[in-house]
C-alpha positions as CSV (number, residue, x, y, z in Angstrom):
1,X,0.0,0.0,0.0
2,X,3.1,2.5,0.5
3,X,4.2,2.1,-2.7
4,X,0.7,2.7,-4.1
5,X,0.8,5.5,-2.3
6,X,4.2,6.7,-3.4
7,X,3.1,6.2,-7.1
8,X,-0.6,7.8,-7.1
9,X,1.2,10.9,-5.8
10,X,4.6,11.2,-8.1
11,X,2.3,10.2,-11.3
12,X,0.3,13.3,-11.3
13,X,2.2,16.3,-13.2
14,X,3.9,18.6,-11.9
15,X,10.7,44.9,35.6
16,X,11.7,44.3,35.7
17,X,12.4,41.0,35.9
18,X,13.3,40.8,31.9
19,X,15.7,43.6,33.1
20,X,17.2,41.5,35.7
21,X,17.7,38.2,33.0
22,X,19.6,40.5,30.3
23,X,22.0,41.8,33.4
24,X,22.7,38.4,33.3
25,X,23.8,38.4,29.9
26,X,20.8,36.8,27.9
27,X,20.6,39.5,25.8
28,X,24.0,39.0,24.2
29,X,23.3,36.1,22.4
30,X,20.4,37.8,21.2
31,X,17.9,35.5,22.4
32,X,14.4,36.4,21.3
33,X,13.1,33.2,21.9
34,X,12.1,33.8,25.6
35,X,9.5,35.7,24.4
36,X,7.9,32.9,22.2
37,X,7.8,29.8,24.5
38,X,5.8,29.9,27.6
39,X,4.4,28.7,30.6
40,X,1.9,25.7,30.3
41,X,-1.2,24.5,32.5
42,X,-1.8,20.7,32.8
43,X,-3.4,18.9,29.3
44,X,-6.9,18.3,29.4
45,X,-8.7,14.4,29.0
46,X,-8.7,13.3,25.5
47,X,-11.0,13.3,23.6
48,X,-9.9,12.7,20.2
49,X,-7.0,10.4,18.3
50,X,-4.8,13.4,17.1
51,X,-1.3,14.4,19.0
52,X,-0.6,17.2,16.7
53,X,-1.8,19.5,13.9
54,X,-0.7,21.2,10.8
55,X,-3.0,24.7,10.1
56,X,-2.9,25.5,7.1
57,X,-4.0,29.4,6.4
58,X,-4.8,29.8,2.4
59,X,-4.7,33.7,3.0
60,X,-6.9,35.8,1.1
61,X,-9.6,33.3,0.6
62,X,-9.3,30.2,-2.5
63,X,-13.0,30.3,-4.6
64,X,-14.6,27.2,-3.5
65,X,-15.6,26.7,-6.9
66,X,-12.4,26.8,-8.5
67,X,-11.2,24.0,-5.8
68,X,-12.7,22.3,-3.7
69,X,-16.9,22.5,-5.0
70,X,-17.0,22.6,-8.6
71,X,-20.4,23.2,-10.7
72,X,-19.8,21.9,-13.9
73,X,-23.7,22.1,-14.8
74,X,-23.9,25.9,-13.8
75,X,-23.8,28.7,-16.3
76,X,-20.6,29.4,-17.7
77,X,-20.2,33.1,-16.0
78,X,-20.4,30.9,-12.6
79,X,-18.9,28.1,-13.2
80,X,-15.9,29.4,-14.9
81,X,-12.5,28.1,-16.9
82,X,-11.8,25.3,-15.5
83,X,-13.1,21.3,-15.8
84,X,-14.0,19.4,-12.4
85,X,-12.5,16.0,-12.3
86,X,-13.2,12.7,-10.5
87,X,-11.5,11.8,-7.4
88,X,-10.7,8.5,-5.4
89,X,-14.2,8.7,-3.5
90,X,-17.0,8.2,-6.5
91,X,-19.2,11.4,-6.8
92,X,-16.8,13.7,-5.8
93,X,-15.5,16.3,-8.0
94,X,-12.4,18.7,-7.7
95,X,-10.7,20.9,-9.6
96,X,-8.6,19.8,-12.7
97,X,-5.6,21.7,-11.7
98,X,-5.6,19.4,-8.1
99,X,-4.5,15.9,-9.5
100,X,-2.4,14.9,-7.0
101,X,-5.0,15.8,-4.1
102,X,-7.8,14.3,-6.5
103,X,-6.5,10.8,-6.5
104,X,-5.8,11.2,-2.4
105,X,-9.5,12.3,-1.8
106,X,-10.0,9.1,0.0
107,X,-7.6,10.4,2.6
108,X,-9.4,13.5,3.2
109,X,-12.4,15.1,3.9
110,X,-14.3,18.3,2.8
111,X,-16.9,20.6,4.5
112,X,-18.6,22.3,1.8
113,X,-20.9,24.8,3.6
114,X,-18.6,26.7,6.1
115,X,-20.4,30.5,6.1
116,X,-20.0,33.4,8.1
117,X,-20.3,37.3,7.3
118,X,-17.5,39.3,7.6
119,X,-15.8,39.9,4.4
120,X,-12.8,41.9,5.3
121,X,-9.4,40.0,5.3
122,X,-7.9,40.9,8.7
123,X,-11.0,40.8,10.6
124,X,-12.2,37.4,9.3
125,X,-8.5,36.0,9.3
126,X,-9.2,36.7,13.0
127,X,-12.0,34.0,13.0
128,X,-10.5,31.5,11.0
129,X,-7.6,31.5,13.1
130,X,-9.4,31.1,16.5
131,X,-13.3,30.1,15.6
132,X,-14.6,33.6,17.1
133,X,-15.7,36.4,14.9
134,X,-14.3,39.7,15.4
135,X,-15.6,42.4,17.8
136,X,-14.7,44.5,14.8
137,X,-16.3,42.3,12.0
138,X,-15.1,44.3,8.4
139,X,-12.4,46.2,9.0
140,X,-8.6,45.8,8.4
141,X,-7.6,45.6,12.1
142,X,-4.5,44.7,13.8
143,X,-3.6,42.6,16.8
144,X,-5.2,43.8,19.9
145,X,-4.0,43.0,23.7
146,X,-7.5,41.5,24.3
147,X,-7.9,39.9,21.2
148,X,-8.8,35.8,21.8
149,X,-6.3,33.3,21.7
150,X,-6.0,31.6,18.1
151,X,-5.3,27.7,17.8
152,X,-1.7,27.3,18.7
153,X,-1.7,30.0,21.6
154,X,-4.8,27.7,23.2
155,X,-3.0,24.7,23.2
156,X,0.1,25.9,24.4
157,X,-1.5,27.0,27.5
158,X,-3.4,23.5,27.9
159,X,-1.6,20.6,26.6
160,X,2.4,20.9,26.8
161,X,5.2,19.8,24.4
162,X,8.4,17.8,25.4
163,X,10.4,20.5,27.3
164,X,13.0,21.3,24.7
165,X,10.6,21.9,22.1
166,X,8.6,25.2,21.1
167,X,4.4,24.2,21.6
168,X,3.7,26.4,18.5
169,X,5.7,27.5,15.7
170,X,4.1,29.7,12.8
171,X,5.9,30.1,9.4
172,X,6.9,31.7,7.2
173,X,6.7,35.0,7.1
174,X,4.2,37.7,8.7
175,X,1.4,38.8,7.5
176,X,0.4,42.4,6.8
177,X,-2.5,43.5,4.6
178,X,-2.9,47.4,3.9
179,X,0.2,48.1,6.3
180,X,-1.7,46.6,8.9
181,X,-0.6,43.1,10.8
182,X,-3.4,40.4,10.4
183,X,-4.6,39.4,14.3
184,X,-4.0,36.2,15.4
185,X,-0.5,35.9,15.0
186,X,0.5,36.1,18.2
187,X,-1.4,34.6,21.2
188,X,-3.7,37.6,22.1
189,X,-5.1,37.8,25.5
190,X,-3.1,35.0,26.9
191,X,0.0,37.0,26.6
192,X,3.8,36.8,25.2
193,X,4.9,34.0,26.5
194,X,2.4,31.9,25.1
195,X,3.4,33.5,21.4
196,X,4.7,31.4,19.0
197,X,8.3,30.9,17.7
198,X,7.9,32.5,14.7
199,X,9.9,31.8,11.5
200,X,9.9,34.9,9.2
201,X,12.8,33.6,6.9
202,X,12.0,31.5,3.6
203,X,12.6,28.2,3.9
204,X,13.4,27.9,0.1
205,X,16.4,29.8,0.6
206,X,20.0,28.0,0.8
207,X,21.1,28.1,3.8
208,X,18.1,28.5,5.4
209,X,18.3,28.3,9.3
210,X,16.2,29.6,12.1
211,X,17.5,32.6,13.9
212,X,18.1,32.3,17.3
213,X,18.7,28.9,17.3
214,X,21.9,28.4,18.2
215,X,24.6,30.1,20.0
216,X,26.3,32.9,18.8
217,X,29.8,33.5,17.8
218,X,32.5,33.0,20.5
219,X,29.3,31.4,23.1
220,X,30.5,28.3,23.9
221,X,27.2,25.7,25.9
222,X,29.9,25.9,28.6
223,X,29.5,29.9,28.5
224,X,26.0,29.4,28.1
225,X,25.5,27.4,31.2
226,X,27.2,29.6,33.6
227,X,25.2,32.6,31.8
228,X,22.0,30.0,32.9
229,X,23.2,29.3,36.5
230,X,23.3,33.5,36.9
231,X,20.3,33.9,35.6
232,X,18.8,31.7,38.3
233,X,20.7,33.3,40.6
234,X,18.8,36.3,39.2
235,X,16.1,34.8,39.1
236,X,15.8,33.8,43.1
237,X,16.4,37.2,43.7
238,X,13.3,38.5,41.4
239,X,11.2,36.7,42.8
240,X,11.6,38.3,46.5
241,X,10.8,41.7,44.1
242,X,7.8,40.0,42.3
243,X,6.1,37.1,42.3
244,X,2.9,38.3,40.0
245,X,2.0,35.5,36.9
246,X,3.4,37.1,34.6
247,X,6.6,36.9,35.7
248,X,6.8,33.4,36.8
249,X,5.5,32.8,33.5
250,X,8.6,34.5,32.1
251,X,10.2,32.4,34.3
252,X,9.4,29.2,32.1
253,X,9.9,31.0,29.0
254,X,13.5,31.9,29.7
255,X,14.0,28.2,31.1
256,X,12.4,26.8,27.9
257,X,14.3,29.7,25.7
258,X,17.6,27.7,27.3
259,X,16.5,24.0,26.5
260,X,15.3,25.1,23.1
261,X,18.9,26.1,22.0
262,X,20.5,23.1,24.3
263,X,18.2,20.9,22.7
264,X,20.0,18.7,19.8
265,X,16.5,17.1,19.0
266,X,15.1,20.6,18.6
267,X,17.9,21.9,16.6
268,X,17.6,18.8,14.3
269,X,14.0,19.2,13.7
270,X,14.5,23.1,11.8
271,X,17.4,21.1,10.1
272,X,15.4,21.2,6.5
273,X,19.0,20.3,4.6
274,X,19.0,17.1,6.3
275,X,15.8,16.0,3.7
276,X,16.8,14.5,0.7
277,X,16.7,16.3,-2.0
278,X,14.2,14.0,-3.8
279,X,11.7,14.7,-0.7
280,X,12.3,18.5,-1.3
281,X,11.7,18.1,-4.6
282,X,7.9,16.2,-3.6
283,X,6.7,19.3,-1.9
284,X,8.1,22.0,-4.6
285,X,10.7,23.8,-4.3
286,X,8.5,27.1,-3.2
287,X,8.3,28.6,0.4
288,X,5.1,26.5,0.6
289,X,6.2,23.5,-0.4
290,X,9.4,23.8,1.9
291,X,7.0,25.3,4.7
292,X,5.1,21.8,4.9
293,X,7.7,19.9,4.6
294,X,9.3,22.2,7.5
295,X,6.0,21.4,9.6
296,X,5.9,17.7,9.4
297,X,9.6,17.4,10.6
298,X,8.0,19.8,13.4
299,X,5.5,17.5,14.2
300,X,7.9,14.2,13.8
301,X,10.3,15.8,16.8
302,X,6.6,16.5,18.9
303,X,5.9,20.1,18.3
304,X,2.0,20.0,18.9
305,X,0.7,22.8,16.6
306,X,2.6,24.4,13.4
307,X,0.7,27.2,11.4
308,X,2.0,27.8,7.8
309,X,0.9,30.9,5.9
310,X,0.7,30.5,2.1
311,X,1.9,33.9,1.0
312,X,3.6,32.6,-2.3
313,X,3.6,36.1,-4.7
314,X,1.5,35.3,-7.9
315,X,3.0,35.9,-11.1
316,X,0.5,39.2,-11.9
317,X,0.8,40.4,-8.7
318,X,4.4,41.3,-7.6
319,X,4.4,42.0,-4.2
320,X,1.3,40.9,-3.4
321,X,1.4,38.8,0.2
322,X,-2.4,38.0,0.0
323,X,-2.1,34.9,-2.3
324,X,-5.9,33.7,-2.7
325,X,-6.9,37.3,-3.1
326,X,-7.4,36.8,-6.6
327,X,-10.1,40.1,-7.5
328,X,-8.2,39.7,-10.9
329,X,-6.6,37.2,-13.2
330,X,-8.6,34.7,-10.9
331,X,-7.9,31.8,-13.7
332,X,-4.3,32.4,-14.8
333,X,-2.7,33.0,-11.3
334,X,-4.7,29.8,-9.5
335,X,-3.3,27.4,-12.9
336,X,-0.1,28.7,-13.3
337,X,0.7,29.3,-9.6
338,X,-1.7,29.1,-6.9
339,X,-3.4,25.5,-7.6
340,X,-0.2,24.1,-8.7
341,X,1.8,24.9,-5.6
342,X,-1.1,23.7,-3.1
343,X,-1.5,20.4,-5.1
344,X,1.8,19.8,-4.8
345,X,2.3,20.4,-1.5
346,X,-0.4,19.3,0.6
347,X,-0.9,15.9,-1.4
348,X,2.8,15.6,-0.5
349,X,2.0,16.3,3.1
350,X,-0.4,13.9,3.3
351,X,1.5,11.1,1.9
352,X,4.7,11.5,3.4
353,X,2.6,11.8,7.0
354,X,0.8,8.5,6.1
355,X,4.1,6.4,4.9
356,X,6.1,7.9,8.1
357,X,3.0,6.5,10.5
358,X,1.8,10.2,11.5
359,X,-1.3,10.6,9.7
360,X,-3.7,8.9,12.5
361,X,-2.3,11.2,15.0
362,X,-1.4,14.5,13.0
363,X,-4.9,16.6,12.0
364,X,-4.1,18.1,8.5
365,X,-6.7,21.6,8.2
366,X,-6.4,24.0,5.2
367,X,-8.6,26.7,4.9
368,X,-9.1,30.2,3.5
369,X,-11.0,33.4,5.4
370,X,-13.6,32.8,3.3
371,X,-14.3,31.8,-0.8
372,X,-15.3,34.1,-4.0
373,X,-18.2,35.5,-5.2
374,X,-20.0,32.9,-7.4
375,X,-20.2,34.8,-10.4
376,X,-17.1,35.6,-12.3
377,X,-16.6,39.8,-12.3
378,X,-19.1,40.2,-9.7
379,X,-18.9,42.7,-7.3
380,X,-19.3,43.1,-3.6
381,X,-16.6,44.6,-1.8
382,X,-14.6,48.1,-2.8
383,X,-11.9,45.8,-4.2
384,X,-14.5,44.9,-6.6
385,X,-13.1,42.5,-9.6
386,X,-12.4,42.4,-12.8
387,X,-14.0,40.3,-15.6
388,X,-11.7,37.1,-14.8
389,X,-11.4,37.7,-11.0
390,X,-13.8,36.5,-8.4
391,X,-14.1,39.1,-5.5
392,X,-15.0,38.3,-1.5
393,X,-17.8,35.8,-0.5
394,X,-18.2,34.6,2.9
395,X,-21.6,33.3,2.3
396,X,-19.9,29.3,1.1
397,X,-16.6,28.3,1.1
398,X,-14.8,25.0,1.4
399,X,-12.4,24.1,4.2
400,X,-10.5,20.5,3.8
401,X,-9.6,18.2,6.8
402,X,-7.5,15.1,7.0
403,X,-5.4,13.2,9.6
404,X,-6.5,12.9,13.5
405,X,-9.3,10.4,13.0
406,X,-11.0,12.4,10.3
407,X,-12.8,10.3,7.7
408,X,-11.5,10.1,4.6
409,X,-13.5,10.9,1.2
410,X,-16.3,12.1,3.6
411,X,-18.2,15.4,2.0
412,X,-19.6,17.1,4.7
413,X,-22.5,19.5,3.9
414,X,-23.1,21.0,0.5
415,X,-23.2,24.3,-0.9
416,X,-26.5,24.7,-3.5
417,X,-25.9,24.9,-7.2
418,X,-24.3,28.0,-7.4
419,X,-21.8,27.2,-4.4
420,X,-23.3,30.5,-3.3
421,X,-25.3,29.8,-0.2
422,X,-24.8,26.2,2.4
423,X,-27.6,24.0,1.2
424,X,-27.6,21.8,4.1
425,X,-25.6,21.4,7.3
426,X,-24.0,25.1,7.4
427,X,-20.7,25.1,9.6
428,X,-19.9,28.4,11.6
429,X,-16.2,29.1,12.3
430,X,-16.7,28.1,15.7
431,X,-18.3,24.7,14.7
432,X,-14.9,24.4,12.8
433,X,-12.8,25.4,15.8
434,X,-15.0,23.6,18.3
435,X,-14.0,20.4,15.6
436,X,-10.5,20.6,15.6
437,X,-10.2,20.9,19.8
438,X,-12.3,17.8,19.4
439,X,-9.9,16.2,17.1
440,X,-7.2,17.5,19.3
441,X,-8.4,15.9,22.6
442,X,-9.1,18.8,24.1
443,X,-12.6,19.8,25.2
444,X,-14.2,22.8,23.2
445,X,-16.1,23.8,26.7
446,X,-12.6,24.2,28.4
447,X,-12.1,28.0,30.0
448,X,-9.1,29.9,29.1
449,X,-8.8,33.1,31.3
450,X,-7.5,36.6,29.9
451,X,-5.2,39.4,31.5
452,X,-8.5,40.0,33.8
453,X,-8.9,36.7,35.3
454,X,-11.9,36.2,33.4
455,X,-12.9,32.8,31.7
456,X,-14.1,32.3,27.7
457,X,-14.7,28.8,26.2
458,X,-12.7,28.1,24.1
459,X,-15.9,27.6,22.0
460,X,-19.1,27.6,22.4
461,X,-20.2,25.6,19.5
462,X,-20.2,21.7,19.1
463,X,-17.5,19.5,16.8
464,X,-19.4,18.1,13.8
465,X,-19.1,14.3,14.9
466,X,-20.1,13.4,11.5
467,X,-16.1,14.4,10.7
468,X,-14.3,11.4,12.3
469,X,-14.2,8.1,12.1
């Protein structure tokens, strides 16, 4: 069966107390890790198979019809360019520019009537990322101090990874829309030291390394040590001067900071030369491509939640960072790039995590902020479109699960026959958050508290059962 699988997937074409620690000396190594690893309460009873996940964030929002919920029988002006094809699962159609992910569609499953209302990038990025719609619902905000906890921040604080590792990592780059940092990049309301370690460098590049991950020039682990045992030394001392949460929190985060870079295991796991190049080659040689492959070598060493940004540039847009965004040239940049690069990719994921033994335990989620106006040229936001681009629709859109005990070739819900509107079974971001806790083992009912003291559920919605096996 592992060499099927091998086959079906090459076949297809191609104070204070910070003040106190840098006395010590932490700061001359330049160690900005501190400030992405934190403290961690006890994990929670399971309640689901998977041990990990890899969130995938298809920014600017993919057209559900040009992927993932094809309408070959609708007018032209909705259906668009492109053929649907068969899959694995009979009945199931996808887009002709997925092949690889076509003939793995019995490996994953697709909810076809996710719908919310809040068309605006940033703000609806905000609920994709955490399953809670924004206070500010359409309008480019920024991170906010009170802003909830997305995925990775939640988990760090309730279920924590081997000591030496980070519990989120997000890659691989940051995103900004309008000169304004998308929310949700950082772990809101639960503070700094539950942010992730983020990786803002391509990892396409030669050479590529993660910064801060070693010691620096003339910092021997002997030097490093006796920097440690003074900053406990410090440390003790602090704590006579303050003992508020927040600083025993940055307690653990400096602690952690010092295993992280001590860690062999965790230095080996960012190590993305050690692939061969063959498997580098699988995923494509693009920041996305090299960003999965990245993750699953995360999740392999037991990091428990990595987020990867697509923010590949399209070959119209220059400079554009909002991939999916297509408002023009909808066809040409989704076959020549956009398509292309995710097919690749993610069917890669997928089969490398199954022939390594990781799929069962590792939840695979890719979604966008929301899908595309059904009709080609239509127009609903001030971006507007032009007469091959697809502007905003939040109304139907298609988000693809796999991994963790979800069932494979299940189609969950259905858009009507316009993919304009959920025809049955819609699926609220916070149905889709409250299903990947589930998958997780964690219970969607389970209080986080904020700067305040004050608990929120982590959601209030329930997991669509119907989604696992």
């Amino acid at each position: 069966m592992l060499g099927d699988l091998q086959t079906l997937v090459s076949s297809a074409p191609g104070m204070r107390r910070r003040d106190l620690v840098r006395a010590g000396g932490l700061a001359a190594f330049a160690l900005t890790l501190p400030e992405l690893v934190g403290a961690r309460t006890p994990p929670s009873l399971t309640h689901g198979r998977a041990r990990s996940c890899i969130y995938i964030f298809l920014q600017g929002g993919p057209s559900q019809l040009d992927t993932f919920d094809p309408k070959p029988d609708a007018p032209a002006e909705i259906r668009g360019e492109f053929r649907a094809i068969a899959t694995s699962v009979p009945g199931t159609l996808v887009s002709e520019h997925l092949p690889r992910l076509a003939r793995l569609a019995n490996r994953f499953a697709l909810v076809r009537s996710c719908t919310h209302d809040d068309p605006e990038h940033n703000s609806a990025a905000y609920a994709c990322l955490t399953g809670r719609m924004h206070p500010n619902k359409g309008q480019i905000v920024g991170p906010g101090p009170d802003d909830f906890p997305p995925y990775g921040a939640a988990l760090a604080g309730i279920r924590p990874p081997p000591q030496s590792l980070p519990a989120w990592v997000t890659m691989p780059a940051y995103l900004i829309n309008a000169g304004v940092p998308f929310p949700s990049q950082n772990a809101g309301f639960m503070g700094s030291a539950f942010d992730p370690l983020a990786i803002r460098r391509d990892p396409n590049l030669a050479g590529f390394a993660v910064e801060g991950l070693g010691l620096s020039t003339g910092v021997s682990v002997d030097r490093l040590d006796a920097r440690r045992a003074l900053w406990q030394r410090l440390d003790q001392l602090a704590h006579r001067v303050d003992a508020a949460n927040s600083a025993r929190a940055m307690e653990n985060c400096y602690q952690r900071a010092f295993d992280l870079i001590l860690s062999p295991a965790a230095r080996r796991a960012f190590q993305l030369s050690a692939e061969p190049l063959a498997a580098r080659d699988r995923y494509g040689r693009t920041p996305f491509g090299q960003s999965l492959l990245l993750s699953r070598r995360l999740i392999e060493a037991g990091v428990p939640l990595v987020t990867v940004y697509y923010t590949n540039e399209t070959p119209r847009r220059p400079g554009c960072s909002i991939s999916w965004d297509t408002h023009e040239d909808n066809f040409p940049d989704l076959k020549t790039k956009l398509l292309p690069d995710l097919d690749r990719a993610l069917s890669a994921l997928l089969a490398d995590l199954e022939l390594r033994g990781l799929l069962g335990e590792t939840l695979v989620v890719a979604a966008g902020e929301f899908g595309r106006t059904p009709k080609v040229g239509q127009r609903i936001t001030n971006a507007g479109a032009t007469g091959n681009g697809r502007d905003h629709w939040t109304r139907a859109y298609s988000v693809l699960w796999a991994g963790g005990g979800v069932r494979g070739g299940l189609v969950y819900g259905a858009s009507d026959r316009h993919a304009a509107s959920p025809a049955r079974q819609p699926v609220t971001p916070a149905a889709l958050a409250a299903s990947l806790y589930h998958a997780l083992g964690v219970d969607p009912s389970r209080m986080l508290r904020d700067r305040l003291g004050r608990p929120h559920a982590l959601t209030e919605a329930e997991p669509i059962h119907a989604l696992f096996a």
